[in-house]
N, C-alpha and C positions, 0 to 999 in steps of 0.2 A: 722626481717631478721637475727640479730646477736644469735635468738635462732637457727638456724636449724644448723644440724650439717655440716660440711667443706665440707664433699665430697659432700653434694648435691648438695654446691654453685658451685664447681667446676663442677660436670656434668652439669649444667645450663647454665652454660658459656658458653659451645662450642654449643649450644643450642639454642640464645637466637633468637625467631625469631621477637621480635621488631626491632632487631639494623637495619633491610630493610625501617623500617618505621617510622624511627625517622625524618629525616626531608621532606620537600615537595620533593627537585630536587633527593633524595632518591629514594623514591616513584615512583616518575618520571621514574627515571631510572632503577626499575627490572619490571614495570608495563606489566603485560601481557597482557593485550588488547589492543589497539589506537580506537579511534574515532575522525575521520575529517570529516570536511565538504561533502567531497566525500562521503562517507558511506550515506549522507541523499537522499531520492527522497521527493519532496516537493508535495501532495495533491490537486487538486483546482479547486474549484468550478466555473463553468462558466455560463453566464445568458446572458440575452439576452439585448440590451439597448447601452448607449451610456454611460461614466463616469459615470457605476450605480454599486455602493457599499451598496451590503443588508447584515446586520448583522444575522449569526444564529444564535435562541435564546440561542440555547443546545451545542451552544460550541462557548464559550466565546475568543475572538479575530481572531475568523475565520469569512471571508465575503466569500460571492457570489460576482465575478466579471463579468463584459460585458469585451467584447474581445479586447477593448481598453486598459483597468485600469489589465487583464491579460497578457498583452503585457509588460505595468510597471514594474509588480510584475516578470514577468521572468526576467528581466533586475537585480532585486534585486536581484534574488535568484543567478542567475550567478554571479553577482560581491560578492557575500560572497561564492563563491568557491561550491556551490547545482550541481550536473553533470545533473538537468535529473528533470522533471515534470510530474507529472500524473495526466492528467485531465480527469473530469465529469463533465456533460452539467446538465442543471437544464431545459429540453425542455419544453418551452410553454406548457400550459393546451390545449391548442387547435391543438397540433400539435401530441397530445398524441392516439394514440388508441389501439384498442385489438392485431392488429396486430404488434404491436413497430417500423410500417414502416418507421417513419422518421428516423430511424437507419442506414437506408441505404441512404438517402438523400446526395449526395455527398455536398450537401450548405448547412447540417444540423448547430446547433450551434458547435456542436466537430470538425467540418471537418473547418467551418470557424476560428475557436479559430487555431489552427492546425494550418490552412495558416499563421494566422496571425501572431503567435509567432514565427514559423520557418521563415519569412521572417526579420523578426525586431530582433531578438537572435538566429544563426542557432548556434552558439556554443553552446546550451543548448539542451540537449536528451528533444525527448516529446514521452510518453508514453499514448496511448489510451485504455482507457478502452472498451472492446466488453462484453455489454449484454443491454439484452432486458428492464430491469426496469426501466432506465431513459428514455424512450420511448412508454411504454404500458401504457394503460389505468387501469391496474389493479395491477402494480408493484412486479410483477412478474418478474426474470430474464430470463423465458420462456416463449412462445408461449400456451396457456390456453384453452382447447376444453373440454367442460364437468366436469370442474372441475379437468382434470390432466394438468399434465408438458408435453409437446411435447417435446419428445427429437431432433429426424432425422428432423423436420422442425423446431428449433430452430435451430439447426447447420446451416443450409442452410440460414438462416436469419444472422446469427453471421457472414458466410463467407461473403454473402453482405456489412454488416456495417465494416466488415476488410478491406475489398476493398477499399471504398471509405475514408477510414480511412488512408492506406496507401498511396495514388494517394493524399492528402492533406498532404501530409508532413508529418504522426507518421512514429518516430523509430523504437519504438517496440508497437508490439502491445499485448496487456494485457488480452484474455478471462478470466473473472469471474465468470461463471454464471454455471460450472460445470456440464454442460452435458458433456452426454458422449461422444469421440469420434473428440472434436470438435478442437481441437489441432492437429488431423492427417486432417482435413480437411480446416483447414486456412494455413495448411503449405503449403501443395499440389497449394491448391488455390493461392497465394501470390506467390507461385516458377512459376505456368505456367502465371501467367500475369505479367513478369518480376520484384515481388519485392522481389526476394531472398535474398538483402541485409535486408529486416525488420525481425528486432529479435522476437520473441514469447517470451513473461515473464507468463509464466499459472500459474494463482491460484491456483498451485492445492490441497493443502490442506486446503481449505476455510469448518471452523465449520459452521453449525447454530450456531448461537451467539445471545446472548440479548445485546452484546457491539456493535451493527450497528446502534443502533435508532437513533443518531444523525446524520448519514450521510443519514439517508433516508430521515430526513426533510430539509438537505442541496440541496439533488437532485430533491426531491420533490415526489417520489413514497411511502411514510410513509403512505402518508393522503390516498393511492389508493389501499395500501395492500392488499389482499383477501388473508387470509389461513396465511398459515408458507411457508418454504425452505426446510420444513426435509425432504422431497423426493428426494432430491438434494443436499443441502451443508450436508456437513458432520455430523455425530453423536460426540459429543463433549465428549462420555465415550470412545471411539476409538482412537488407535493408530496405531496399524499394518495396518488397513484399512488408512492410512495416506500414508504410504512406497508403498501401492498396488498403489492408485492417481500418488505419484509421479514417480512412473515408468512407468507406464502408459503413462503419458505425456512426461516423457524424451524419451522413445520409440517411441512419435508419430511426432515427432522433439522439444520439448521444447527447449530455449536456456538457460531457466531462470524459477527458479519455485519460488513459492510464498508458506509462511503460514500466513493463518489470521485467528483470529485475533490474537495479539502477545504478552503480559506478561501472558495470562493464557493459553499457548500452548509455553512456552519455551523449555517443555522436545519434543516437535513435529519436532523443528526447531533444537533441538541438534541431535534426532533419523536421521533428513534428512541428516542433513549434516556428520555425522558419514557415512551412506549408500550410498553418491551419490556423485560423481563429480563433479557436476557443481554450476554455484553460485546459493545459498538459499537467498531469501531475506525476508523481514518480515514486515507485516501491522500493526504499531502501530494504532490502528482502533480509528473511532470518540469516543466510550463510554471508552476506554482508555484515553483518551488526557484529555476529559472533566471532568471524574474521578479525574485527576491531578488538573485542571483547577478549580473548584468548592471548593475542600479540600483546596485549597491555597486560593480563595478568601474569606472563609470562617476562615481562622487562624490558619488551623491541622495542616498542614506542610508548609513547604517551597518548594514553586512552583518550583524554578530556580534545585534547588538541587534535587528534587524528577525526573526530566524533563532528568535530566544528569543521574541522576542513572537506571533510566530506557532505556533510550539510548546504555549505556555499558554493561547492561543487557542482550541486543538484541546483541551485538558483542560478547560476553561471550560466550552467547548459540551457538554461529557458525553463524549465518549469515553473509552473504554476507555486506550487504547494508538495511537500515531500510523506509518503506515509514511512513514519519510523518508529522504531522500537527504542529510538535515542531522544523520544520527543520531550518526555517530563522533564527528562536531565537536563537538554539542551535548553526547552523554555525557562525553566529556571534560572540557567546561566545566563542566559539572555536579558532575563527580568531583572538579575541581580544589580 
């Protein structure tokens, strides 16, 4: 330092952009993002049974819960300050078929899980997921004739299982399964049989992704797969075709749109939220979490801190609100 010459010390000085980051409450205080508890939706798997907690292999400290021991767990997530659940049933093998009828079963497992948490925690948001794969025999999120996707009778099917979805108690209700169309016809549907208060959160920029395999073995349609999605979820070299989905769906009433999946689609969720009005949220998806989860039990990194930075990540990029399966952890540490 005492070679360089004066004036550069002196231009440096008025310069120096460590003095922001020298100590924690420093930091604290120019910090351009926040992350609270609010910000998380908490993921969760529901089964069928009585006090039945089943471990999934592929993603380490996530269970399947029966709708008792999911009852608990909401109880948790709201007292560490979670606003809001998003649940998926894991339906019976025998309640499974080519049709995904039990979708629309108003005593299906989502419609009872539903009752049950909004009677026992109504302070806590419940978000339902609408599509066909935790229900078909072939794990498809549509309706299957010859080998294609039915679009116009998967909607017609989706507006069923939103129905019966909403009359059990979801807030909002979540289509995932990106057909087309299907967001102007669960609004319509949900306004003339009076639940215009139920919000729409649409998917709508859902990639084909290789980061789902673990949620498909949490719900149970992995082992029933036939084919791919790429007729349907998105092309994952696309972007513009990202903003076309999300207008799409804000014009068809959306209240809420979704990208998934989320650390390798951040420039999707900064493009949205640059473009659009309303809140963007974002699916830290199973092969993300387990990503984290695996590296850490194995010594690469540090789970806690890779868990956080990815989180603020998702705030950075513009979203709204994050769905994650790191959410009780994280609000905890948050809260602490």
């Amino acid at each position: 330092m005492s070679d360089w010459p004066k004036y550069d010390m002196d231009f440096l000085n008025g310069r120096r952009q460590r003095r922001l980051r020298r100590t924690g409450w420093m930091r604290d205080l120019v910090r351009e993002t926040t992350l609270t508890p609010a910000d998380f939706i908490l993921p969760m798997f529901v089964i069928d049974g009585q006090n039945e907690r089943t471990p999934i292999k592929s993603m380490p400290g996530v269970d399947r819960l029966s709708v008792d021991l999911a009852v608990k767990a909401a109880k948790e997530a709201a007292a560490a300050g979670i606003p809001a659940l998003a649940l998926f049933p894991n339906t019976p093998e025998h309640l499974r078929n080519e049709n995904g009828s039990e979708a629309y079963n108003p005593d299906n497992l989502m419609c009872r899980a539903l009752r049950a948490i909004k009677d026992a925690v109504p302070e806590i948001g419940l978000i339902a997921d609408v599509a066909l794969d935790e229900y078909s025999s072939d794990g498809q999120d549509g309706l299957v004739r010859n080998g294609e996707i039915l679009n116009d009778e998967t909607v017609a099917a989706m507006v069923r299982s939103a129905l019966v979805q909403a009359e059990a108690g979801a807030d909002i209700i979540a289509p995932s399964d990106m057909m087309d169309g299907r967001v102007a016809a669960i609004r319509l549907e949900l306004d003339e049989a009076g639940y215009d208060h139920v919000a729409i959160m649409a998917y709508s920029a859902k990639f084909a992704s290789a980061f789902y395999g673990p949620f498909r073995e949490a719900v149970g349609s992995g082992q029933h797969l036939l084919g791919d999605k790429k007729t349907y979820q998105m092309d994952f070299a696309n972007s513009d075709e990202a903003l076309r989905e999300v207008a799409q769906d804000i014009d068809e009433g959306a209240d809420m749109v979704m990208v998934k999946p989320g650390m390798p689609y951040l420039d999707i969720v900064r493009r949205v939220r640059d473009s659009f009005n309303v809140p963007v949220y974002v699916y830290q998806v199973s092969g993300e979490y387990s990503m984290i989860r695996f590296a850490s039990e194995a010594g690469a990194i540090d789970g806690e801190a890779a868990m956080m930075e990815s989180l603020w990540a998702f705030k950075r990029a513009g979203a709204k609100g994050i769905l994650t399966y790191f959410a009780l952890e994280a609000a905890r540490k948050l809260g602490a």
